[in-house]
C-alpha positions as CSV (number, residue, x, y, z in Angstrom):
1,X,69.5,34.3,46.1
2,X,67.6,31.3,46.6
3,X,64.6,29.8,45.5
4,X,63.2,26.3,46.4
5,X,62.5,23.3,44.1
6,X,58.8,22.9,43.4
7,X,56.9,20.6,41.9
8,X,59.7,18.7,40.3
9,X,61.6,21.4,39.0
10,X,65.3,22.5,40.2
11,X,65.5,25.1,42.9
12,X,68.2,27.9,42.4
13,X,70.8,29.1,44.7
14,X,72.7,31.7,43.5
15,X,75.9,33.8,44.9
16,X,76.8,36.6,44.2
17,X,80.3,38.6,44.6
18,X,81.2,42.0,43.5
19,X,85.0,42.4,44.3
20,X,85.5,46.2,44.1
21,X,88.7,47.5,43.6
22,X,90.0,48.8,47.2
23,X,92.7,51.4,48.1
24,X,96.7,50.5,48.0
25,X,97.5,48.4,51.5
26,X,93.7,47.0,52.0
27,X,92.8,43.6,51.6
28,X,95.2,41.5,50.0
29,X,94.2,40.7,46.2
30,X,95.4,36.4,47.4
31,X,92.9,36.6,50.2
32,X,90.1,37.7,48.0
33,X,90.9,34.8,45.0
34,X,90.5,32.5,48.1
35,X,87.2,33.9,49.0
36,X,86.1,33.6,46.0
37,X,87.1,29.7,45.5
38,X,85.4,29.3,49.1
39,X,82.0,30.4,47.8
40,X,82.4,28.2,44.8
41,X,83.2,25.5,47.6
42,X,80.4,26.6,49.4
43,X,77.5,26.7,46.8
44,X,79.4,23.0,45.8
45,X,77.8,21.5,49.0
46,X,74.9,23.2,49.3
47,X,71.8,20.8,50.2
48,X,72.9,17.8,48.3
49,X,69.7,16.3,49.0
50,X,67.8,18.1,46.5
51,X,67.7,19.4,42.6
52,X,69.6,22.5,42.3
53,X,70.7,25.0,39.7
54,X,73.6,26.4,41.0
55,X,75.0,29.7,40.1
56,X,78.0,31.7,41.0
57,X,78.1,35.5,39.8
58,X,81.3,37.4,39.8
59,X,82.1,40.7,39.3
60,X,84.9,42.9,39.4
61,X,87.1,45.7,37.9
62,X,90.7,46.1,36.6
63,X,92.8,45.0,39.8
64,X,91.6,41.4,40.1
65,X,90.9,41.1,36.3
66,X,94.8,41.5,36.0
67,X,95.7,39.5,39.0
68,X,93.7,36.5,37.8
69,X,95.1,36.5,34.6
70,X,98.7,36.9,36.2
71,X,100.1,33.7,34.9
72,X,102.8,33.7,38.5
73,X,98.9,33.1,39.6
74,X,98.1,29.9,37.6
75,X,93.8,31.0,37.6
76,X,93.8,32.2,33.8
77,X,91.4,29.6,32.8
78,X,89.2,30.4,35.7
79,X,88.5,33.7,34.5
80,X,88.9,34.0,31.1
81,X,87.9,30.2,29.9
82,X,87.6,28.2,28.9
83,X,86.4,26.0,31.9
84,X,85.0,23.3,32.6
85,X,86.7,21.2,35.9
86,X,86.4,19.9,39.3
87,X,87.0,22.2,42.1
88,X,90.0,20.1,42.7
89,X,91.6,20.1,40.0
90,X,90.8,23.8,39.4
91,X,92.2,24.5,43.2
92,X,95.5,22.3,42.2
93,X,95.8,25.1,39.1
94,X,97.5,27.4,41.3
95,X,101.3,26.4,43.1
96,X,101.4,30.1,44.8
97,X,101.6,28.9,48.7
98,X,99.6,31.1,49.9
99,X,96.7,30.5,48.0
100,X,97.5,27.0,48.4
101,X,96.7,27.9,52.3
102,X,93.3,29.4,52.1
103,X,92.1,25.9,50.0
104,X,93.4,23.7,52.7
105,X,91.0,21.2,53.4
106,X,88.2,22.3,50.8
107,X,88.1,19.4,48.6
108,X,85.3,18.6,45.8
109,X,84.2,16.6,43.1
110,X,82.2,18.9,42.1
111,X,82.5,20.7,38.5
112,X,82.6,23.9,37.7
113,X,82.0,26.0,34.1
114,X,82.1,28.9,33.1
115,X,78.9,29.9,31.1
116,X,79.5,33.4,30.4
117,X,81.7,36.1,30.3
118,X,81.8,40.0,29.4
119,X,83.8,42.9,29.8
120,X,82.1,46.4,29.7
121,X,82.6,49.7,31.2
122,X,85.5,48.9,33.3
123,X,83.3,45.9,34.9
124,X,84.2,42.4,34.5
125,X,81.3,40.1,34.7
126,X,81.9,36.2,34.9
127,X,78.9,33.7,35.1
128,X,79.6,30.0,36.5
129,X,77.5,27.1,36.9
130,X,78.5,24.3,39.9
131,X,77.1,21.4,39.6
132,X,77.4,17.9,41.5
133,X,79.3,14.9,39.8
């Protein structure tokens, strides 16, 4: 979602990710925890130029709750908090190679926090704010 800074105030970009849990053998659970550190990556470089609240909107079930907080993983922080990093030092978090290889080459300053956090009907929603250094 985006909408554009006017009149002095702060535009707002906003992505949004439900990661729905998928059948035995589909998409690997280490691909998705690097797609989800791209679009923090991505919404981190988003039009420098200008004022902007950016927002990043998870949301996902059982499966990746439990393989975030997998401490062979290294991401409990990320999702259960509390946070408040750069990207790079949250992308170092993590020694697992292969997750190492999808954050090859994404580097950023930019800081990440998590500003909210709930757990209800089998849904785990997390809210995080990016913002530029």
């Amino acid at each position: 979602m985006l909408v554009p800074p006017l009149q002095g105030q702060a535009g707002l970009v906003t992505e949004f990710k439900f990661d729905r849990q998928r059948d035995v053998g589909s998409v690997n659970r280490t691909n998705r925890v690097g797609a989800v550190f791209k679009d923090l990556y991505r919404l981190s470089t988003y039009d420098p130029t200008a004022p902007w609240i950016r927002l990043f909107v998870y949301v996902t079930e059982g499966e990746m709750a439990r393989h975030f907080r997998s401490p062979r993983l290294g991401f409990q922080c990320f999702f259960d908090g509390p946070l408040d990093t750069t990207l790079d030092d949250l992308f170092a978090l993590s020694s697992v190679a292969s997750i190492q290889t999808h954050l090859t080459g994404l580097k950023s300053s930019a800081r990440v926090r998590q500003v909210f956090s709930r757990e209800q009907d089998g849904l785990f929603l997390r809210l995080y704010q990016v913002s530029q250094p």
